[in-house]
Structure formats: C-alpha cells, structure tokens
C-alpha positions as a printed NumPy array, in Angstrom:
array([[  0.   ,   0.   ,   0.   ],
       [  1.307,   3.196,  -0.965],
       [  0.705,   5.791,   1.942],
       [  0.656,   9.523,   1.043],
       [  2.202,  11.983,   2.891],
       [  2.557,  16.084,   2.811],
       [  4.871,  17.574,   0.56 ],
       [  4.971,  14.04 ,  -1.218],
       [  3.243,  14.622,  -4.864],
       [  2.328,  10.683,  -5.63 ],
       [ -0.827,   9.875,  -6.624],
       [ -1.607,   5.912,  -7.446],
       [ -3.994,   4.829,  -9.291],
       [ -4.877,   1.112,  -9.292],
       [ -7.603,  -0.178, -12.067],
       [ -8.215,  -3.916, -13.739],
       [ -6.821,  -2.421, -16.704],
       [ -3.97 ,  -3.814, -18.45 ],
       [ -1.125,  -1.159, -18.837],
       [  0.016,  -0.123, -22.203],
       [  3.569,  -1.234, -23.   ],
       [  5.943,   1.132, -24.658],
       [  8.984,  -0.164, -26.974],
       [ 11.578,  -0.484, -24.063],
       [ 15.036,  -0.458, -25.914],
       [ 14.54 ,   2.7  , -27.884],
       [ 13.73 ,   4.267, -24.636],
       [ 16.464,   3.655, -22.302],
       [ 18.916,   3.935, -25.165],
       [ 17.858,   7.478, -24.407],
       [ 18.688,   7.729, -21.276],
       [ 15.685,   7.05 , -19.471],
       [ 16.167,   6.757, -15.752],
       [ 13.965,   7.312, -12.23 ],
       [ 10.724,   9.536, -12.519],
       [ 10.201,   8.556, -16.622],
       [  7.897,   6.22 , -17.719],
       [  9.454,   2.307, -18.904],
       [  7.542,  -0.239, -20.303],
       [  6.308,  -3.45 , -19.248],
       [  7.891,  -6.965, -20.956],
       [  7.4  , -10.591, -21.011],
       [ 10.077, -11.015, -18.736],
       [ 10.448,  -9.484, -15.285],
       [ 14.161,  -7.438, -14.22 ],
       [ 15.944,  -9.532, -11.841],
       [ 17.7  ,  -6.852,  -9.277],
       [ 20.176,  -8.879,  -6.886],
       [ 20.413,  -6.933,  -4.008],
       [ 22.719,  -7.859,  -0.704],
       [ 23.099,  -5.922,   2.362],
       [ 23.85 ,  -6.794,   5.912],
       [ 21.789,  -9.186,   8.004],
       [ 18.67 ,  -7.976,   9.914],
       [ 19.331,  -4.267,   7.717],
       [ 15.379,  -3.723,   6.47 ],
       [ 12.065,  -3.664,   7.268],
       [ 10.965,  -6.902,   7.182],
       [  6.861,  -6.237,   7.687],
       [  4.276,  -7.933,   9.655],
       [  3.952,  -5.394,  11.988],
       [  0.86 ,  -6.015,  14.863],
       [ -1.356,  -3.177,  14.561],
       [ -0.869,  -1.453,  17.767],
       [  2.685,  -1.26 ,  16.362],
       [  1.173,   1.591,  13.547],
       [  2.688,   5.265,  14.378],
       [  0.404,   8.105,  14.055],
       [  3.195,  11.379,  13.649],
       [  1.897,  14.435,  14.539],
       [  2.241,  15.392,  10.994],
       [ -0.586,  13.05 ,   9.935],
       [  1.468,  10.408,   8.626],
       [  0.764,   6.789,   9.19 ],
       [  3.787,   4.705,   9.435],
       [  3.479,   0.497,   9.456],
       [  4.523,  -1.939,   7.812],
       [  2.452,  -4.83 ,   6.206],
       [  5.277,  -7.051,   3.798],
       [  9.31 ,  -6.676,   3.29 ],
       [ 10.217,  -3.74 ,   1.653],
       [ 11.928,  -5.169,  -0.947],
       [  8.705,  -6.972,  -1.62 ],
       [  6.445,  -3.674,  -1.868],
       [  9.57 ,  -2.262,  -3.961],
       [  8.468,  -4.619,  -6.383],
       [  4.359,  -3.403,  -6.563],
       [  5.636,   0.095,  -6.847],
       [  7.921,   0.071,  -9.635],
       [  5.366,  -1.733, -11.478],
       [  2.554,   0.883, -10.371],
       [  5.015,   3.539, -10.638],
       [  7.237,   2.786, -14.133],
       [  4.813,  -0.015, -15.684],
       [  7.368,  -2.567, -15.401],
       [  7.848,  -5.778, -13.636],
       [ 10.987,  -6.447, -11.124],
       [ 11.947,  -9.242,  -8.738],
       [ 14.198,  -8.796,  -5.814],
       [ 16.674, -11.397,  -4.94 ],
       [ 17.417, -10.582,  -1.724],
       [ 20.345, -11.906,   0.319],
       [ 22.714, -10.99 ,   3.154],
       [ 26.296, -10.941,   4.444],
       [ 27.792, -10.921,   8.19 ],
       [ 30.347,  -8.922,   7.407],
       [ 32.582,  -6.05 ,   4.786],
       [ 34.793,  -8.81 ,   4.386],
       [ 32.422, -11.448,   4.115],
       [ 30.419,  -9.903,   1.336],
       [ 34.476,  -8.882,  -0.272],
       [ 35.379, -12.526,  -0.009],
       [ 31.542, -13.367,  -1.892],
       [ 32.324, -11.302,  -4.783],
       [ 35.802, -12.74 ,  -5.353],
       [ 34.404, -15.836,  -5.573],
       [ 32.125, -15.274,  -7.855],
       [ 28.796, -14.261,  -6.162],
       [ 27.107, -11.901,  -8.184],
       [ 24.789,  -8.953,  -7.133],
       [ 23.879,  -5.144,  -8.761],
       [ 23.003,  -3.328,  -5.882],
       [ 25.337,  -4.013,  -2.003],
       [ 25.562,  -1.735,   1.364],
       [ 28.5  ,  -2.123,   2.498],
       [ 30.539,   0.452,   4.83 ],
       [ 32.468,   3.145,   4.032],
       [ 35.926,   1.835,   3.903],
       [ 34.769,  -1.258,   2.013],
       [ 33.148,   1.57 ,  -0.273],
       [ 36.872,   3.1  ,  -0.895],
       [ 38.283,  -0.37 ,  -1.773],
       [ 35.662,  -0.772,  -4.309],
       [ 35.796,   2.533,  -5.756],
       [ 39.86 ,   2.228,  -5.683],
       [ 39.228,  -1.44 ,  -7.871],
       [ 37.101,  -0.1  , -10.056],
       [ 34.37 ,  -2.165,  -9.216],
       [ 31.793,   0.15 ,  -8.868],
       [ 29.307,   2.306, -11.527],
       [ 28.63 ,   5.859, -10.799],
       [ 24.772,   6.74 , -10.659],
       [ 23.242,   8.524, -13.563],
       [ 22.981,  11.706, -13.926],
       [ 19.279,  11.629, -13.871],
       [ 19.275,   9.898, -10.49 ],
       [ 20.484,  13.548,  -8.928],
       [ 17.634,  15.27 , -10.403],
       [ 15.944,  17.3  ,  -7.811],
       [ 13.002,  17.958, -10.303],
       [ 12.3  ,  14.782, -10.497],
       [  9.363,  13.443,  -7.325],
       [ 10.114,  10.123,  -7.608],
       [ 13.834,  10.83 ,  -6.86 ],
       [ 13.529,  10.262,  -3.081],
       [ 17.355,   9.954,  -2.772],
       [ 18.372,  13.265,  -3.4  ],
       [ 16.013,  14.975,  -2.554],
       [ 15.714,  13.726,   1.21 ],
       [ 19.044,  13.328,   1.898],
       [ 20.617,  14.796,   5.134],
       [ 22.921,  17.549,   4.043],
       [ 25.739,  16.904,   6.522],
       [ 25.639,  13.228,   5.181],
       [ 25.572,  14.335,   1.008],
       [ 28.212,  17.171,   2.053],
       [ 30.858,  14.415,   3.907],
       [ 30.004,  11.951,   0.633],
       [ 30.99 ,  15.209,  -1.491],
       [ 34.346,  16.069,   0.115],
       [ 35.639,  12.605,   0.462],
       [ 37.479,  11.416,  -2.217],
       [ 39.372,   8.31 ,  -3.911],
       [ 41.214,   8.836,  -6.521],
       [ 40.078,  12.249,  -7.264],
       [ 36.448,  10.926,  -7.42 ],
       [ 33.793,  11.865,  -5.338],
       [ 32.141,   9.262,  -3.141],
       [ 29.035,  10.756,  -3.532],
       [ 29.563,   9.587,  -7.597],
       [ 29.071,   5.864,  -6.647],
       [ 27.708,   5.69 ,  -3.059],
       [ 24.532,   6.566,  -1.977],
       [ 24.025,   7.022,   2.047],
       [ 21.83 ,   4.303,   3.871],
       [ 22.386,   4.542,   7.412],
       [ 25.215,   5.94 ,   9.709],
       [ 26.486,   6.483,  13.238],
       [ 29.398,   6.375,  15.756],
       [ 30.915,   3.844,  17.512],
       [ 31.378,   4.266,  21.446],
       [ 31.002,   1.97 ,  25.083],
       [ 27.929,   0.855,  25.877],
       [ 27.93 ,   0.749,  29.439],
       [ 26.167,  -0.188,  32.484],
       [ 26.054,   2.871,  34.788],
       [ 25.389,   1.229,  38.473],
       [ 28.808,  -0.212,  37.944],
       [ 30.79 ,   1.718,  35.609],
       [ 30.744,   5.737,  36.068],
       [ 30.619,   7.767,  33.087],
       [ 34.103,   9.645,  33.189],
       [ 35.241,   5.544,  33.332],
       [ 33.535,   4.991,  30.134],
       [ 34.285,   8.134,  27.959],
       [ 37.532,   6.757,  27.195],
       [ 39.257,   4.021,  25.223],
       [ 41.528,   2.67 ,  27.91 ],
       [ 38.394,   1.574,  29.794],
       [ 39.543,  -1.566,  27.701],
       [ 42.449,  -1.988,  29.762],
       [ 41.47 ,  -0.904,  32.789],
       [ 42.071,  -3.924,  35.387],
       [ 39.123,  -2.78 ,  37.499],
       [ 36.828,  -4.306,  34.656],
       [ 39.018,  -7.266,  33.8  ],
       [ 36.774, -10.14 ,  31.789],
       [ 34.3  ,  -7.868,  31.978],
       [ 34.113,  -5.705,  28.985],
       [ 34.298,  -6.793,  25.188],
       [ 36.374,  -5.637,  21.993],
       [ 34.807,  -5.66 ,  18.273],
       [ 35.785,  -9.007,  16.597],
       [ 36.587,  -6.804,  13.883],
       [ 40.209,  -4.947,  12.916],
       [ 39.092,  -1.704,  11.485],
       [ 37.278,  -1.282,  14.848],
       [ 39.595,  -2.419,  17.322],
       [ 42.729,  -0.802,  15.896],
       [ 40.839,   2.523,  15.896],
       [ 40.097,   1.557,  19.73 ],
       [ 43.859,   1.204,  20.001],
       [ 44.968,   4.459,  18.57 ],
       [ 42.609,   6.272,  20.524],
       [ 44.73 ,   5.092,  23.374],
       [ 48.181,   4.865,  22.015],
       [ 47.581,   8.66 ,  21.118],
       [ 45.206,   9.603,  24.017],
       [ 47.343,  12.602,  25.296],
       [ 47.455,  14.374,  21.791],
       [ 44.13 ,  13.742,  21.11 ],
       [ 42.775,  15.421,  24.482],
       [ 45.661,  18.207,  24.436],
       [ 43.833,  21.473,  24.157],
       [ 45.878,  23.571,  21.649],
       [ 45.643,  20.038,  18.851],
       [ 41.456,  20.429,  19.306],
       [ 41.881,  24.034,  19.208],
       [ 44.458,  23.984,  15.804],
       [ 43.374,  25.67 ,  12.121],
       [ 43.644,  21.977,  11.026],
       [ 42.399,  19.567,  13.772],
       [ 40.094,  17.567,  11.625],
       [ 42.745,  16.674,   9.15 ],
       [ 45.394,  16.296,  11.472],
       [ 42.763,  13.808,  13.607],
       [ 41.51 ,  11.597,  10.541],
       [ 45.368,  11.328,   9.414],
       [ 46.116,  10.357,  13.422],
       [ 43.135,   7.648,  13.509],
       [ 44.236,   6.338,  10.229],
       [ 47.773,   6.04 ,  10.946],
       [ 49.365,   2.797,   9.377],
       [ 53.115,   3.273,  10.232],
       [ 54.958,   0.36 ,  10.568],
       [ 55.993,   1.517,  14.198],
       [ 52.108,   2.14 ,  15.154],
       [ 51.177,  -0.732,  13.584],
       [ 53.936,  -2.596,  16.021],
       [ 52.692,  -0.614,  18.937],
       [ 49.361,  -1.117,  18.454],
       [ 49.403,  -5.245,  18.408],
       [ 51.736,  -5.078,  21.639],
       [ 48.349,  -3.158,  22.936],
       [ 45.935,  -5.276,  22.169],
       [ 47.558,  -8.157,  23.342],
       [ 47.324,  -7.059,  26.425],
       [ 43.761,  -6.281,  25.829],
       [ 43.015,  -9.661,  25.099],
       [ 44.41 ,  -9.872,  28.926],
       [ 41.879,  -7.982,  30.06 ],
       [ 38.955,  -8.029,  27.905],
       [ 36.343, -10.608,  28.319],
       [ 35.857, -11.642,  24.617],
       [ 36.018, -10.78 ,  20.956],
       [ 32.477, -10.442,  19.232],
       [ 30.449,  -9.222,  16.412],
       [ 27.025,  -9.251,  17.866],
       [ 26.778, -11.037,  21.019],
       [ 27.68 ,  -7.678,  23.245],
       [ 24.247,  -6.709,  23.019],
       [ 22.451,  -9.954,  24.851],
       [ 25.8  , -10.157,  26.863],
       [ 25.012,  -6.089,  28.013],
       [ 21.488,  -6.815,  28.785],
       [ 21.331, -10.094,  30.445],
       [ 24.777,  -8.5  ,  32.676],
       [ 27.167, -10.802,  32.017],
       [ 29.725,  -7.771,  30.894],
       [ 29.427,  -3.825,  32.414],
       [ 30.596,  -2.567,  29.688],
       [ 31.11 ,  -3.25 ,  25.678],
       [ 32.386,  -1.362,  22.388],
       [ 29.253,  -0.162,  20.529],
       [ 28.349,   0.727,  17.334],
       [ 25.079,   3.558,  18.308],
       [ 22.685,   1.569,  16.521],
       [ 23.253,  -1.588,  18.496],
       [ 23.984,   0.7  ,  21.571],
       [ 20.155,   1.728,  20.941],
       [ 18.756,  -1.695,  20.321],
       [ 20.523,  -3.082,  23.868],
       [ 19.265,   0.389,  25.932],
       [ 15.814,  -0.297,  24.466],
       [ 15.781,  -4.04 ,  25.517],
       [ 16.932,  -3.307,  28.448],
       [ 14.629,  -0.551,  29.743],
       [ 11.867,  -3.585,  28.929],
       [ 13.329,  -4.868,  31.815],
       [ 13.558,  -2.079,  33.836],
       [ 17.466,  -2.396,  34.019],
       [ 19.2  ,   0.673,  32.805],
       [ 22.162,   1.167,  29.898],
       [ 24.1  ,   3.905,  28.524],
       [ 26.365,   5.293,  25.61 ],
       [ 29.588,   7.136,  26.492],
       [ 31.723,   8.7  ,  23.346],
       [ 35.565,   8.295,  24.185],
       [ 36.704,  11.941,  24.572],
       [ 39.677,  11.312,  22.281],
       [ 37.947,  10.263,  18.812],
       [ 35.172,   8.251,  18.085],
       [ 34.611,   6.837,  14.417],
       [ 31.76 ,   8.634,  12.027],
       [ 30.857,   5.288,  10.333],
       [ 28.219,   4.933,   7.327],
       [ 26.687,   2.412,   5.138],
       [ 25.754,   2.502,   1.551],
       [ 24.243,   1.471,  -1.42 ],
       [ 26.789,   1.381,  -4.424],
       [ 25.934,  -0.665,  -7.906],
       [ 28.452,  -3.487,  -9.269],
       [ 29.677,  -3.144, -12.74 ],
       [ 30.099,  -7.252, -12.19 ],
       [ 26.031,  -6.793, -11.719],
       [ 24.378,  -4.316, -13.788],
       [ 27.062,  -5.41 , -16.484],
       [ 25.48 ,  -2.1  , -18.628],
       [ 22.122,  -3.579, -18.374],
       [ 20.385,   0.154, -18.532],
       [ 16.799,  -1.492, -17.193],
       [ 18.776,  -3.317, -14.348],
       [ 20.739,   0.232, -13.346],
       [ 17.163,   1.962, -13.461],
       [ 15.963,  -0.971, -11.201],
       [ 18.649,  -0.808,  -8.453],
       [ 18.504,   3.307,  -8.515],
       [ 14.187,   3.122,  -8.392],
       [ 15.103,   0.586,  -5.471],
       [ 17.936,   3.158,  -3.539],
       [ 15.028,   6.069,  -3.993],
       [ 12.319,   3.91 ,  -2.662],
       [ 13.652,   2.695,   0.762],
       [ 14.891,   6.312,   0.954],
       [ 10.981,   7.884,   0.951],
       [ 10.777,   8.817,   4.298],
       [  8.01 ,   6.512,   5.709],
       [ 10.437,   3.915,   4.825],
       [ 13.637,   5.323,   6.287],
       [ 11.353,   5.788,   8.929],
       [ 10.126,   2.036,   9.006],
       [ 13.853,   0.625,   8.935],
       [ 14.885,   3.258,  11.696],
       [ 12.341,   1.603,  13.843],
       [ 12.971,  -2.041,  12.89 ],
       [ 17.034,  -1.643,  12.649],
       [ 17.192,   0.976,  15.958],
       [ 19.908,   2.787,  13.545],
       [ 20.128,   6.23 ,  11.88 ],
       [ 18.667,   6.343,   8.651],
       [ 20.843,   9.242,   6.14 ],
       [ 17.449,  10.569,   5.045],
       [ 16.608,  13.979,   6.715],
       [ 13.676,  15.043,   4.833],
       [ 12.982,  18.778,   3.79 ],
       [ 11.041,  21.603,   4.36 ],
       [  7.78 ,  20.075,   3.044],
       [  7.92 ,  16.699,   4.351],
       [  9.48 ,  17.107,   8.29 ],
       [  8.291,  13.023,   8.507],
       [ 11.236,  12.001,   9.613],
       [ 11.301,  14.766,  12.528],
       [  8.22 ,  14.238,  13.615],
       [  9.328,  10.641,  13.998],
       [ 12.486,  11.471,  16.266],
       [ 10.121,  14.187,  17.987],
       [  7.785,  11.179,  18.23 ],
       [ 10.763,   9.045,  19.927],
       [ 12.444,  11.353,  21.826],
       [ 10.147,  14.335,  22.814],
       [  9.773,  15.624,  25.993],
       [  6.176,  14.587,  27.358],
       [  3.67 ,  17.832,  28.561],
       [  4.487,  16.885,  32.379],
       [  8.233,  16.344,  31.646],
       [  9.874,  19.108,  34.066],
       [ 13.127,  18.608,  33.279],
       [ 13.642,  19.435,  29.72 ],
       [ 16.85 ,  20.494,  27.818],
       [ 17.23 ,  21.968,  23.987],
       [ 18.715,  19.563,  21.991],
       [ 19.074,  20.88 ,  18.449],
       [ 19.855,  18.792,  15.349],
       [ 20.112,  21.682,  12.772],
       [ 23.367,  20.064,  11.403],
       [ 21.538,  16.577,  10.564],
       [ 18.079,  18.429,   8.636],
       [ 19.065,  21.253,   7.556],
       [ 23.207,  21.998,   7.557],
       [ 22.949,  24.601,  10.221],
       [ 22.693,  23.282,  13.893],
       [ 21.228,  26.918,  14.89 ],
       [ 18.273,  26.601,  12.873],
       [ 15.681,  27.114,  14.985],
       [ 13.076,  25.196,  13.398],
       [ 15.58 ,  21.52 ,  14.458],
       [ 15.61 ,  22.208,  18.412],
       [ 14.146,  19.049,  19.763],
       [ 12.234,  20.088,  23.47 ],
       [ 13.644,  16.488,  24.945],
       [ 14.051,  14.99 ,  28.66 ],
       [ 17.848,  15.725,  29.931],
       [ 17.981,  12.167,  30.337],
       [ 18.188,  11.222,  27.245],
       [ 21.809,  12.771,  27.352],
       [ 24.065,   9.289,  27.693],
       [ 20.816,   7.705,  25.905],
       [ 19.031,   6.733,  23.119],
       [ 18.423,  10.004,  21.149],
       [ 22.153,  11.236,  22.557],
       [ 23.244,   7.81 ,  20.5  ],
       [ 20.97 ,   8.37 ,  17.46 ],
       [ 21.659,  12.227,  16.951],
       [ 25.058,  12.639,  18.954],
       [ 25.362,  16.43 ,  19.666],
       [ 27.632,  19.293,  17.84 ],
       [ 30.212,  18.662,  20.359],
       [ 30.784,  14.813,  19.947],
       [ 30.587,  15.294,  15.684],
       [ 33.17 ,  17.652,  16.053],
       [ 35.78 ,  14.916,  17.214],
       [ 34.977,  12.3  ,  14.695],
       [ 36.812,  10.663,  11.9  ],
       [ 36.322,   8.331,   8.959],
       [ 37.91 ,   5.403,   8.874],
       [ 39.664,   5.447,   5.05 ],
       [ 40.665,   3.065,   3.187],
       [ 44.241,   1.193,   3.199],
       [ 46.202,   0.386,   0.232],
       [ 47.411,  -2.91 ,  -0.657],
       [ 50.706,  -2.825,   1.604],
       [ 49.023,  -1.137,   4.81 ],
       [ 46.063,  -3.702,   4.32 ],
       [ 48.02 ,  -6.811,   4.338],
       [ 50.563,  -5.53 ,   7.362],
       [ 47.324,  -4.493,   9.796],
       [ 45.488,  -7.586,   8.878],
       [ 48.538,  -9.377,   9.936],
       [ 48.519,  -7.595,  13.006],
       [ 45.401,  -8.797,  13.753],
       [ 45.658, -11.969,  12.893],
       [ 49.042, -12.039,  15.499],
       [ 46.663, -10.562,  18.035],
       [ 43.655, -12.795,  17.908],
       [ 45.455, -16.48 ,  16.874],
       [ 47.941, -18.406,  19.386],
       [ 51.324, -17.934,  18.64 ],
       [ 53.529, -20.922,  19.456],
       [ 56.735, -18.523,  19.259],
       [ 55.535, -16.239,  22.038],
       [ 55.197, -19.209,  24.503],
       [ 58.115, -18.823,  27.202],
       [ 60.281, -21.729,  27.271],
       [ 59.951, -22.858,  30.99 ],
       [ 56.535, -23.586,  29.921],
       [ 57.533, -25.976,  26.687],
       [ 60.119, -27.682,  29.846],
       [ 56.962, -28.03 ,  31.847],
       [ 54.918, -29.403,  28.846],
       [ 57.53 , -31.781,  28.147],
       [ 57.799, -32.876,  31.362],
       [ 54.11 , -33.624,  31.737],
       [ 54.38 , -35.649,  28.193],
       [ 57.335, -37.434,  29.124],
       [ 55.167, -38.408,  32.382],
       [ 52.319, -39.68 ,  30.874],
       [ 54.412, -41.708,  28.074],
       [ 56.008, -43.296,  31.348],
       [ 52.607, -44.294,  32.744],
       [ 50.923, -45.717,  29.737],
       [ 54.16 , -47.636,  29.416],
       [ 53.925, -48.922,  33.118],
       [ 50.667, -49.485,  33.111],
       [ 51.113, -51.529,  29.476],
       [ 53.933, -54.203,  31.041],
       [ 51.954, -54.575,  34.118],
       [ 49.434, -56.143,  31.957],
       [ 51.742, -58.11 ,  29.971],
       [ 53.015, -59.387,  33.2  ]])
C-alpha cells in the first residue's frame, strides 16, 4: 500500500486495466532513468540486491505497532520492503521487477563473496569497504538523472541529510567523489555501551576503559580490525588527542583523521603489543553477542556501534534495568553504510541500473527510512525537507519531551536536517535524560561530531601488514610461549608416556 504523505506529490492509481507497454530499448537507449515512464515486458528485471543481516524492514507489523506522527502520517509496515519495492515500480514505471534478496555478516564477508564469484547489482556495504571498491574499479557511478531534484520520484536526493551528502561530497578516492558511486543508507558512531550502576561515566568516555584492570573479563572488543585498531589508537595517542591547543588547531580535523588512520609500521607494532594485552583484560572478541551479553549482565561494559547501543538500551529498559552510551573523549569513528551498484552486476544492463537506482530512492521515501529506523534501531541518512518534516516528527515522536516532563533540555539537530545546527526550526524540546541515551546515540550532539573521523581506506601494503597484526593478536602464537613452559609441557608428556608404558607391562606381566 502506498501511503501519502505532505509535501509528497504521488498519486496511485490502481484499475483492472492492463497497462500499455511502450517499446523499451529505444527508450532507455535514451537515457531514461527514475521519474520517466518504462515499459512493461514478457520477462520481469531480476535486481540482486545484498546488504547486511537484519538491515530492512521486514513487515508484519501487529497493529498497535502503527505510528500516528503528529504530521498526519501513518507509518506500518504490512510485507518486506523489498517486496512492496516490487508493486511500486510496477505501479510507478509499468514494469515488472523481482528482488533477490540476500545478506552478508560482514565487509569482508560480502568482499570474499564477490571474489568468488557471487554476483549482485546493488550491495551496502561500509564506508571503507566503499573506498576499496571505488579504488578497484568495481563500482558504476549513478546517472545523472538519479540527482535530479526535479524529479518526485527521486527520493534519494532529494531527502538526503545535508551533513551526510556534504561528507560523501568532500571525500574522495582517486580524485572521485564518493558521492559519484555511493549513496548514504544509514550511519552512526561507535562508542562503550555501558552499564552505569557499575561503571561511572568519566570511566567509560575513554578508550583505555579496555584496559582498565578494574573491569578485567568484563568488557568486550569488536571481533573486527578496522574497529579495534581505531580503539587502540585512541589510546596509544590519548594525550594528543585530548591536548587542548591540537582540538583548538586551524587543522584539527585533518590532522585527527590522518592520526586515527595512521598505518606506520611503528604504530602498527605498537598497536598489536596493545591489544595483546587487551586480550588480557577483555572478556571476549564479538560481532554481535555484546548486546544480549550487556542486557542479560554478564559484561558492564562493551564497544558499541550507536545503533546496536540503541537496540541493547531499548531491551533493556523492557526490563527495567538501565544502559548507557559514552563517546571516548579522544575520537570516536563517524561510520556509514551505503548502497553502491556493481559493474560485475548491472554489467550495462540500462533497465537493471534503473531498477537498483528506483530501489535506492524507494527505501529512501521517508516513511520507509522511517520504518527501517524503527525495525534496525539505527540512523537512517534521510533527513527530509522543508515540506515533508516526517522524519522529525518521527524522532520528535521518539524522543520528545512529554507535557508533564519538568526537566527538559534543547537539543538541536540543525546540522543533521538542515546543515545549520542553529536553525531554529531543528531544536528538539527532549528529557535531559536522554543525554548518555538513546536520542544522545541516534543524533550525537555538535560537540561529539566535532571529534569524529572516517575510517579510510588502506592500500594494498598497509592492508596486508594491519590484517597481519590482527591476525598475530587474535590467533595463538607458538613462538611467544616462554620456554619454561615448553620444559613443563615436556615434562608432563614425558610423564604420561612413562605411565601408559607402566601401566602396558603390568598387563603383559
């Protein structure tokens, strides 16, 4: 069902009537992309489509689950999105598409999947898998039509979050833009999700709560070595990091991004010597376990991406057992995911390209960022605009102070919706709890933007000597084992060999 909304011109008409095919190669020859008509065919598009696990709107929502935004809009969802993608491109373009959708765990998971062979047009993967791509050449730039503002069916652009498009813009490989090939899906920072009766706040706003003993096997690392080298440069460089006249510098954001992407042969040294002794301290490795291992309090504490970090406070306030999100006052990473087309895939298939950019405009309406925000718990990239505040009213709807709530801070968000974090029409009236919280992980303030960085991508060389690194840290090496304990081990084996041999002439005997 397609819902309308203000400010959204879309009007669907639905008859028994068969719809008139147009000649389709002509037509596309010509360019013809997202918000012109293309013709129906015997056979259906097939768009292969991969993203992560758990990463859209899957449907069968109860109905007291439908949200009623103070802007009139009705948000709930009936089927998978992909699935209702399919009804509106044929409603919308006169054309029939089928989604094959699939999943992968991981950026190097889905890497390892297209080396071998796998073959999709449209993936999500994160921004430094993004880079590699671009720097391979594996990736097609969107048309030129899909950036057409004109256009109503171009959801994409014209939604978009301005401090998202603008950090796509200025970020380049290889003299290209990212915002060429990438289109922004969700985003968000990573930080320590924490449990506040036993860890204080000051004790998690840092990233040497990792080796502090006083939480020893009882805190958790990222199973992942983008994240947890990041972790370890925040503390190998701590003290220039927090030194006031680096922050206050002409050139702080460069100078930090070049800092948390440092791949030095000497860092790189210094940084597995670190998190070895981590591993000393920490309580486990893991992808997604933290959350359940957060909640059900077998850890106090546990590196976070915010979206998770949202989806473990919100569990746990079921329960009446309380969580929080800390941002380590040295860095924290500005992460994002997003949709980018495979030449492998679309192969110059011009129906296949209009399918997979139709698809990136669709889940980027705002009812449907909106639905994945609230099945996902992450930050959707899509801000809206002036005559469609849906996805405002939906954070207003979340976060909001209530008309008895006493204590109430401003909490504006002017940098997200509109590029200017003064604007006076993106001042959320919230609770001052939520500071630490939910909307504080969601929408992290001026303050804790300012001290991000992107991780980029490594070349060839840096690539193979970190993931080296890692795999030192995380596998058993036999050379690091002292050698009183091989003398004890031999001992032992040398012991037992005697008793099975006793014990073998006794029976002889």
């Amino acid at each position: 069902m397609i819902k309308i909304k203000r400010g959204q011109v879309q009007t669907v008409r639905k008859t028994g009537k068969t719809i008139i095919a147009i000649a389709v190669g002509s037509i596309l020859a010509a360019g013809v992309f997202p918000g012109q008509s293309v013709c129906a065919s015997e056979e259906p598009v097939i768009l292969r489509v991969c993203s992560w696990e758990e990463y859209i709107d899957l449907g069968e929502w109860d109905e007291e689950e439908a949200i009623t935004l103070d802007n009139g809009t009705v948000i709930f969802g009936e089927r998978p999105l992909y699935e209702e993608f399919e009804d509106w491109y044929r409603e919308t373009y006169g054309r029939e598409v089928r989604v094959e959708y699939s999943c992968f765990g991981t950026n190097e998971d889905l890497y390892n999947q297209l080396n071998m062979g796998d073959t999709y047009d449209l993936v999500c993967p994160s921004e430094y898998m993004i880079m590699k791509l671009m720097a391979e050449d594996r990736l097609l730039p969107y048309s030129e039509n899909f950036y057409d503002t004109q256009d109503s069916n171009n959801f994409y652009i014209n939604n978009v979050s301005p401090f998202i498009q603008e950090t796509l813009e200025s970020n380049e490989i290889g003299g290209e833009s990212w915002s060429k090939y990438a289109a922004g899906y969700m985003w968000g920072i990573t930080g320590v999700l924490y449990n506040p009766a036993l860890v204080t706040e000051e004790e998690a706003s840092t990233w040497e709560i990792f080796g502090n003993p006083k939480f020893n096997r009882q805190i958790t690392l990222k199973d992942n070595v983008r994240d947890s080298y990041f972790a370890a440069l925040g503390i190998l460089k701590a003290n220039e990091l927090t030194d006031e006249n680096f922050i206050c510098s002409a050139d702080y954001h460069e100078r930090l991004a070049d800092m948390m992407n440092d791949v030095n042969p000497e860092t790189i040294a210094q940084a597995q010597e670190l998190l070895n002794q981590l591993m000393d301290n920490v309580y486990s490795l893991e992808t997604d376990s933290g959350k359940a291992d957060m909640i059900t309090g077998k850890i106090v504490a546990n590196y976070q991406w915010s979206g998770d970090a949202v989806y473990a406070m919100d569990q746990a306030d079921e329960d009446d057992f309380e969580l929080r999100f800390a941002v380590p006052k040295e860095s924290t990473n500005l992460w994002f995911d997003g949709w980018v087309m495979l030449k492998s895939g679309i192969d110059s298939d011009a129906e296949r390209q209009h399918a997979a950019e139709a698809f990136v405009n669709f889940v980027s309406r705002t009812d449907n960022a909106v639905r994945n925000m609230y099945y996902i718990g992450y930050t959707s990239s899509i801000a809206g605009n002036e005559e469609d505040d849906t996805i405002y009213e939906y954070m207003n709807w979340c976060y909001g102070a209530d008309e008895d709530e006493e204590d109430i801070m401003e909490y504006p968000v002017g940098y997200f919706f509109s590029g200017d974090n003064s604007d006076e029409n993106y001042i959320l009236q919230s609770a001052s709890s939520q500071i630490g919280r939910q909307l504080y992980s969601q929408y992290p303030p001026q303050d804790v933007m300012d001290r991000t960085a992107i991780m980029r991508y490594f070349d060839a060389d840096a690539n193979k000597a970190i993931n080296q690194m890692w795999i030192n840290v995380r596998c058993f090496d036999i050379y690091d084992v002292p050698m009183g304990v091989w003398m004890v081990l031999l001992v032992g084996l040398l012991m037992l060999i005697w008793i099975g041999y006793r014990k073998s002439s006794s029976k002889r005997r």
